[in-house]
Structure formats: C-alpha cells, structure tokens
C-alpha positions as CSV (number, residue, x, y, z in Angstrom):
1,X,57.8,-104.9,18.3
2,X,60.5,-107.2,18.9
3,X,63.3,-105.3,17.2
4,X,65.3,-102.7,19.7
5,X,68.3,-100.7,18.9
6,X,70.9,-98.3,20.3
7,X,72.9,-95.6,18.0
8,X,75.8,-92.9,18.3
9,X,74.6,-89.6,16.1
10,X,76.7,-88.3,13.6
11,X,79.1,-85.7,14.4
12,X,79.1,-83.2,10.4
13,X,78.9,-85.8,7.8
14,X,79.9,-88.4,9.4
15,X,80.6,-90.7,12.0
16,X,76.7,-92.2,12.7
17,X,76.6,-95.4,14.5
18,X,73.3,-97.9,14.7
19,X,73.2,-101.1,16.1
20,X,70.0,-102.9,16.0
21,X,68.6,-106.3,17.5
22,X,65.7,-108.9,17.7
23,X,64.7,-109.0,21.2
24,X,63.4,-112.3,20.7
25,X,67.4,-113.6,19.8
26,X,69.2,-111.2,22.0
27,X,68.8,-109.5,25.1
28,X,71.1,-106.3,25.6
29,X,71.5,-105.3,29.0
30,X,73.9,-102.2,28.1
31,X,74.7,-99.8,25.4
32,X,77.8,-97.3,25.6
33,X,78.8,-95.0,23.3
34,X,82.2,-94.0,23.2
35,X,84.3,-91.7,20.4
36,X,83.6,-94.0,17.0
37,X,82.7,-97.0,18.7
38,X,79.2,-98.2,20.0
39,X,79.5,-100.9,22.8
40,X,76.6,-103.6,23.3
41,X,76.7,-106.1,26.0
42,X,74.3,-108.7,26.2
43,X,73.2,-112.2,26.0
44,X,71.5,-114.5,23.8
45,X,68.5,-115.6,24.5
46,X,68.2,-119.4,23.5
47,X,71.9,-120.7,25.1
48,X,72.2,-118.0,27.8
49,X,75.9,-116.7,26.5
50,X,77.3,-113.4,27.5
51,X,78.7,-111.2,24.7
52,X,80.0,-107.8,23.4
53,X,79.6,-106.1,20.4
54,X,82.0,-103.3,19.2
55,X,79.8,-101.2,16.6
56,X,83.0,-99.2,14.9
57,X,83.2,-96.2,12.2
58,X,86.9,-96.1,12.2
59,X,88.1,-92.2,10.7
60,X,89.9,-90.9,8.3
61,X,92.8,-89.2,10.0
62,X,95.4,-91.9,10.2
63,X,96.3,-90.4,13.5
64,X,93.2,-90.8,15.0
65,X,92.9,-93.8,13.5
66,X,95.9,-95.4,15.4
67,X,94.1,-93.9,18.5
68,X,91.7,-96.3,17.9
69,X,93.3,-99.2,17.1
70,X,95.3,-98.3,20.7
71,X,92.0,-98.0,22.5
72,X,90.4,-100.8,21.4
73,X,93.2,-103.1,21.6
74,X,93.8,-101.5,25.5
75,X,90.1,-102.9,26.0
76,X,90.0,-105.9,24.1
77,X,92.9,-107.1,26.0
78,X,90.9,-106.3,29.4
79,X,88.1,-108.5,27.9
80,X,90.0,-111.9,27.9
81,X,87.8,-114.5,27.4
82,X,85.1,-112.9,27.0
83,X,83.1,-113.7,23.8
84,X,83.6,-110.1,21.9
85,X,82.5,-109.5,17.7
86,X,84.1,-106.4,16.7
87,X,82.1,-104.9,13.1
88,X,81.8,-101.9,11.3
89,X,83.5,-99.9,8.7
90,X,86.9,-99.3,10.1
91,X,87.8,-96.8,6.8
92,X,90.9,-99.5,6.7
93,X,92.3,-102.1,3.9
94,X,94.3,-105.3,5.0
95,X,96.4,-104.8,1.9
96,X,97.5,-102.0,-0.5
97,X,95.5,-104.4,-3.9
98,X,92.2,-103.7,-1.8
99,X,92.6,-100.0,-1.9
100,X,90.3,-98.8,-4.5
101,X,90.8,-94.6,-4.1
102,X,93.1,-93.4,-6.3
103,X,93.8,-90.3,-3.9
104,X,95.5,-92.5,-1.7
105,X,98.3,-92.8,-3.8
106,X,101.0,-96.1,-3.9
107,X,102.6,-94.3,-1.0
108,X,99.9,-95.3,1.5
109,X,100.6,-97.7,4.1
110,X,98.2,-97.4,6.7
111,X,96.9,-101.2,6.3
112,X,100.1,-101.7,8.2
113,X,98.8,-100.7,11.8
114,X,95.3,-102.3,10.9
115,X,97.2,-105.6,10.2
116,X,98.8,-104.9,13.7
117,X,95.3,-104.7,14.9
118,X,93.8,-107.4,14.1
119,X,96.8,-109.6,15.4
C-alpha cells in the first residue's frame, strides 16, 4: 500500500493526533511527537522539496494554550526559510463573531494571542 502514516495517541478524551500520506507524493524521512503537536519532515517526491508539517490539537486551557503558541513560534522562528504548513484544530477563533459556544461568554478574548500567532 502506498499510504503511510504517523500519529500521537490520545491522552483521556482527547488530544489524538494522525497524520497520514501517499508515499507515492511524499516521502517522510521523520516523525516527532511532541506535547499537542506532531512534527513530519519530508520531501516530495515529483520536485524534490524539503518540508515540515506541524500536525496541531491546540487545548483548551488558555494557559497552555499560550504555551503553545510560545513554543511553536520559538521553533518556527528557528525554521527560517524553510518550507513549514502548520494544520490542525488549534481549539482557537481569529475573531470573537466566529465563536460559536455560548459558554464562552462576550468576555472571551483569547483570539487575541492566536492573532499574535499567526503574525
């Protein structure tokens, strides 16, 4: 089969990472998993280009949710020029109208650091 993958288990109920591939498009030399993020570096097959992939399930906790957003941006910077894609669900709005829970309140303002991100 030409279809590979790599995948972080889920920690209670939640927190399960999978990242899969066509070996015949891609081929992945490496796989890490780190807390909430699932790393892939690689190549593609037909132009020969390096790349990373950054697999995330952002959570909950706005606290260890900045922790992320630290970390990531700490190793994103590292990766200059480098061709990175950075996916997932990161359990984060870019604006209070997205927000659809109504247990979040008006109060929340936690697309703030998320908008500080992704800049």
């Amino acid at each position: 089969s030409p279809h590979a993958f790599s995948f972080r288990p889920s920690v209670g109920a939640s927190g399960g990472l999978l990242t899969m591939w066509d070996s015949s498009e891609v081929e992945v030399w490496s796989s890490t998993s780190r807390e909430h993020v699932l790393w892939c570096h690689g190549r593609f097959v037909k132009s020969g280009e390096e790349f990373y992939l950054e697999n995330v399930y952002a959570p909950c906790d706005q606290g260890a949710k900045q922790s992320l957003w630290d970390s990531l941006s700490g190793r994103l910077q590292l990766m200059n020029g480098e061709r990175v894609c950075v996916c997932g669900d990161f359990n984060a709005v870019r604006s209070i109208e997205e927000r659809r829970s109504a247990r979040e309140g008006p109060r929340s303002s936690d697309h703030i650091p998320f908008n500080q991100f992704i800049d």
